[in-house]
N, C-alpha and C positions, 0 to 999 in steps of 0.2 A: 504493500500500500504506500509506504513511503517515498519506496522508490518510480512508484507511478506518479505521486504528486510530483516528484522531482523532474520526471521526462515532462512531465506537461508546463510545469513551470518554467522549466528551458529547453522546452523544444525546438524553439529557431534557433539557439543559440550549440544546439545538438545537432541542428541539420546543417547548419554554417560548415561547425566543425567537419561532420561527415563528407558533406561534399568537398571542401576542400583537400581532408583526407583523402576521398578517392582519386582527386585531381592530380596530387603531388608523390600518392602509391602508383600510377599509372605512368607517372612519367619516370619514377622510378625501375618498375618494371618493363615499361618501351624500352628504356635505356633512350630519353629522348633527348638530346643532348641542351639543355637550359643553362643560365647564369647559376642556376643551385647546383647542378654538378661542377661546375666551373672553380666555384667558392669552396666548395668544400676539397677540391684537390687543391686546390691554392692552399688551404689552411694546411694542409697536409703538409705540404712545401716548404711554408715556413718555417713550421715548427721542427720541420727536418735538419733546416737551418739554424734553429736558437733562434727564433725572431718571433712574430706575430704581423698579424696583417694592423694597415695604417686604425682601421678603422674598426675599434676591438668590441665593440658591445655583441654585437651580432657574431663574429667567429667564437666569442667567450661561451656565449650561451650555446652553442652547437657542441665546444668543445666540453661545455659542465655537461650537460645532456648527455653526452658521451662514456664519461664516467672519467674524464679528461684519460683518456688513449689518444695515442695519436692512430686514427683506424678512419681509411675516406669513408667505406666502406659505412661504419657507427655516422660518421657525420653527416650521411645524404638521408640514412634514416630519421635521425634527429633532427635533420632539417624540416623533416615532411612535418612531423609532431610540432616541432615549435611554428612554421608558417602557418597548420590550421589552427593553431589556437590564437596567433596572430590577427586570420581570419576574425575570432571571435571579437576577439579585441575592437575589431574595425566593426565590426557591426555594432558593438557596444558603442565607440566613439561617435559612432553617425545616428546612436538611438538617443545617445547624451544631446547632441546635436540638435535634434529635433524635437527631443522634450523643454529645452529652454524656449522655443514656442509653443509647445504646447500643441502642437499641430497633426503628429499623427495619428490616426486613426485607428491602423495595420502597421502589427509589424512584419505583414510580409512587404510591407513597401521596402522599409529597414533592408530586407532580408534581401532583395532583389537588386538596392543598392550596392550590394557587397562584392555586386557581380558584372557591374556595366564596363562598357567596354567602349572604344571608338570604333566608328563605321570605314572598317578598314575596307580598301579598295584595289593593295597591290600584293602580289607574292613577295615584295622586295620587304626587306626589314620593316616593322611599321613602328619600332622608337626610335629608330635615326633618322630626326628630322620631320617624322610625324605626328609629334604632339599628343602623343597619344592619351587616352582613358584606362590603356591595357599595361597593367607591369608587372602581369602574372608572372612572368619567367623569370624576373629576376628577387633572388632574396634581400638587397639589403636595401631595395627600393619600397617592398612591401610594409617590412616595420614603419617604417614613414609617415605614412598614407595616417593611420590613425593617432597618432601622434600631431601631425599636422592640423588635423580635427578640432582637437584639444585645446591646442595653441591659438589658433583660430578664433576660438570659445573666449577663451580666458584673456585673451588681448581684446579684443570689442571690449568686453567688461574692464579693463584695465582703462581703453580709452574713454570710454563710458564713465571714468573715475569713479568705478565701484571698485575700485582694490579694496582690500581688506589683506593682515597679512597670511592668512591660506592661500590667497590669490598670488601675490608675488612669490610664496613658496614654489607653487605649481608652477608658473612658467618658470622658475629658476632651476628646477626638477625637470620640465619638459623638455627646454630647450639643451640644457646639457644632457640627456637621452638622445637627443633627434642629435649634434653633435657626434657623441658615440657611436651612434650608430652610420652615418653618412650624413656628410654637412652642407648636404646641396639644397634640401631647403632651408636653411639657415641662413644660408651665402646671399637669398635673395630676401627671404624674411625680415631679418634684420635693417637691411638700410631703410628699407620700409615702414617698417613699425618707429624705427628713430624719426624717418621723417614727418609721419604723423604725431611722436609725440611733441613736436617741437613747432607744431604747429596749431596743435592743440593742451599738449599737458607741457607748455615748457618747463614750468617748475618745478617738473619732477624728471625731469633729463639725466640728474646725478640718479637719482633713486633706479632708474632705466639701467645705466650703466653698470652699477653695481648688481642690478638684477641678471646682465647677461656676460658679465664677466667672466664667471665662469667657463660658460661656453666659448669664451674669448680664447680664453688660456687654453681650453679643450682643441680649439681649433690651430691656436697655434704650434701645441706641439703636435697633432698627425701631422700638419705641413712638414713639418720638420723632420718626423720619422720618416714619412713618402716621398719627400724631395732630396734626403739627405741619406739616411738609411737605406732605404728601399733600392736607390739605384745602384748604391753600392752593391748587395747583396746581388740584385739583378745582373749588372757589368760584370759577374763571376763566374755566371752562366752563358752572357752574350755579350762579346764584345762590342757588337753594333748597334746596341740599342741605346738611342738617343732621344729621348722624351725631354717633352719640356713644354710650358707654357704659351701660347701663340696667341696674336691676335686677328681677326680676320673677319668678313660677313658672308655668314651663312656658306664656309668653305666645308663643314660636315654636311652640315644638311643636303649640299646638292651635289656631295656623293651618291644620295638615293633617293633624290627631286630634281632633277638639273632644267624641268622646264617649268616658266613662273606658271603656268597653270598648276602644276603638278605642286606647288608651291604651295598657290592660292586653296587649291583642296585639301592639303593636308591642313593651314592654318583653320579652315573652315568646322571639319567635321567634325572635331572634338570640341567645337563651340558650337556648335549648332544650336542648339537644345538655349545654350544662355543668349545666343544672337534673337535667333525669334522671341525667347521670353520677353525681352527688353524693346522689342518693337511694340507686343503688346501690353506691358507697363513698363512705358517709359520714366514713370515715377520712381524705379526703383535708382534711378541714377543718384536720387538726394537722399538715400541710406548711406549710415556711417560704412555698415561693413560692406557694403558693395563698391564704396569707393573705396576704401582698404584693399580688397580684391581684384579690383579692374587695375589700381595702381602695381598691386603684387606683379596680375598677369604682363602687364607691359613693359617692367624692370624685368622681369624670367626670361619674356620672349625678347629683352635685344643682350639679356646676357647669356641666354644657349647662343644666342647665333654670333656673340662677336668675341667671347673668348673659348678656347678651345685646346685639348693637349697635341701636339706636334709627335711627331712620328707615329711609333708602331702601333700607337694606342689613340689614335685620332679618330677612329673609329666604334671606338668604347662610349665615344659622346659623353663622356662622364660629366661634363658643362651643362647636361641637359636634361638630367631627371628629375629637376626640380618643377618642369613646364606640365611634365605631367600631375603631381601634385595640383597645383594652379587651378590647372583642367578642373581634377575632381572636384576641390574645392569652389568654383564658381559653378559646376553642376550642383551639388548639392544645397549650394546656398538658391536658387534658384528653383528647384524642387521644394523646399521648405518653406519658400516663400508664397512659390503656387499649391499650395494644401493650405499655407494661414489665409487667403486669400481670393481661391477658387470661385464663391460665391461672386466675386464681382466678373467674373469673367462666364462669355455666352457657352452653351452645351457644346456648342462645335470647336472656340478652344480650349477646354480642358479637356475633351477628345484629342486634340492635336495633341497636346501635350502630353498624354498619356501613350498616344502613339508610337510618340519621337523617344520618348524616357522606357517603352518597352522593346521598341526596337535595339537600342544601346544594351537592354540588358541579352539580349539574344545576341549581339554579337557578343556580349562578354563570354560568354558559353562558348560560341563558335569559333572564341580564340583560344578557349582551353581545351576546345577539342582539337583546334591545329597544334597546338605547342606541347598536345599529348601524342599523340601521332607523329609530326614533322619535327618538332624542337622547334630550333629558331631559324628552320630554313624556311616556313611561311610559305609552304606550296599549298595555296588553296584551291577547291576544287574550281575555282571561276578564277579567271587572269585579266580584268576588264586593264590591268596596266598597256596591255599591248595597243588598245585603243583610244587610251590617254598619252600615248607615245605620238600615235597620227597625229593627233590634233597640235 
């Protein structure tokens, strides 16, 4: 009986898990080749070496789950276990999310958010350069994602000058997480959030500072271990590898976009959903956090595209997983705002938009079914690239 109440009390938070599980067992068992197998022989590497990787939260927790063995082997399985509970996480952060309005109804709404994806269009990579919705494949982008949520949360309320000190605890806490584990939203976070507070909370600028110091310092020694350590360690193995920091516009992305059409569509699809929302309330432009957001998106999209790493690893895009982030975040904010709001809007757009927001979630499936199957070579059964190639 107990245990019955318990499955029904968390049953979305039980099918989160499972499906993810099956998701990250299958690709397991494909043997399909993702950024989780990738990582977890990287950490292998390392530690073969006496080292660790730059950026320790996520290899730690793989490597504690492990029973700390150096074994790829333990760490691809312990990968799967900690990404679906990760999962959970993210659907808890997007239910926290939307109960600060008050707004949903369903949580299989929650539940379906967990799962959207962009309206991808080519076999060719669709995170280099595509702005994507989708970062199933890779593990140290996923812990992110609900962290980012969080942050999100707690910064509106901070600008909103509700702090309180739990408040500045929590982004003190968040932000050096989100650091730890990968500091690409951070990187773009932050000038952000300073410049709103300085434009609205100047007076608390010191208070800011010492709030994210931490992650200051967090950020500066991985620079140091990955630009210092790391190439060392690497030049042992390969003489010829020459990495290093670049500037340039949009010299990744049209590695795998080279014509501004193909351009123009990838910026497009993974905003769709908030492009038309905003046509049909245009009001939302004079919300706090929607301008915090649209500022976020516009600092991300010209910092993937104008710095970038130089050589073998140019194609890592590692400058650009923050855009995806962004994405989810101005979906979701947009979705929460059309549930608190629905009523003013005619039967036939809150049909669109139920449309456009189920559609997203089918592709999300449709990309966990490619990167089960394919990995990250992205052979889908349709290639409409070749007729975006003509035009």
């Amino acid at each position: 009986m107990m245990i019955s109440r318990y499955i029904q009390k968390y049953k979305w938070e039980i099918l989160v898990f499972s499906i993810s599980m099956l998701f990250f067992g299958y690709i397991i068992i494909n043997q399909s080749w993702v950024d989780i197998q990738l990582h977890c022989y990287a950490l292998s590497e390392y530690l073969n070496k006496g080292s660790f990787p730059g950026y320790p939260l996520y290899f730690f927790l793989i490597y504690a789950l492990s029973g700390f063995q150096n074994n790829s082997t333990l760490f691809i399985i312990s990968s799967a276990i900690l990404l679906s509970s990760i999962f959970v996480l993210k659907y808890y952060a997007i239910k926290q999310y939307f109960q600060i309005k008050k707004v949903f109804s369903s949580e299989l709404i929650i539940f379906f958010l967990c799962f959207i994806g962009v309206i991808f269009y080519s076999a060719g990579e669709q995170y280099i350069g595509k702005h994507s919705l989708t970062c199933f494949h890779n593990s140290t982008s996923i812990p992110l994602l609900p962290i980012s949520i969080l942050m999100l949360m707690y910064s509106i309320n901070y600008l909103e000058d509700k702090s309180d000190p739990k408040l500045i605890l929590k982004l003190i806490l968040l932000s050096s997480i989100s650091m730890l584990i990968k500091p690409s939203f951070m990187l773009v976070y932050l000038p952000v959030f300073i410049l709103f507070v300085l434009i609205m909370r100047e007076n608390k600028i010191t208070e800011v500072i010492i709030i994210f110091l931490p992650s200051i310092i967090i950020l500066a020694l991985e620079y140091l271990f990955i630009f210092n350590t790391e190439q060392v360690l690497n030049s042992n193995i390969n003489q010829n590898l020459d990495n290093s920091i670049a500037l340039g516009w949009l010299d990744v992305w049209h590695q795998k976009s080279p014509s501004i059409f193909q351009k123009s569509i990838d910026i497009l699809l993974p905003i769709i959903f908030p492009v038309i929302y905003l046509i049909h309330r245009p009001q939302v432009r004079k919300c706090l956090e929607f301008k915090f957001l649209f500022f976020l998106y516009i600092f991300s999209f010209f910092f993937a595209n104008i710095i970038y790493e130089d050589g073998n690893r140019m194609l890592h895009a590692n400058f650009m997983w923050h855009i995806h982030i962004i994405n989810i975040l101005l979906f979701l904010y947009c979705v929460r705002d059309w549930l608190e709001n629905k009523l003013n809007f005619s039967n036939f757009t809150n049909k669109l938009f139920r449309v456009i927001i189920l559609i997203h979630v089918i592709f999300g499936f449709l990309a966990m079914y490619n990167f089960i199957f394919h990995g990250m070579r992205y052979k889908q059964w349709f290639d409409p690239q070749r007729i975006i190639n003509l035009l």
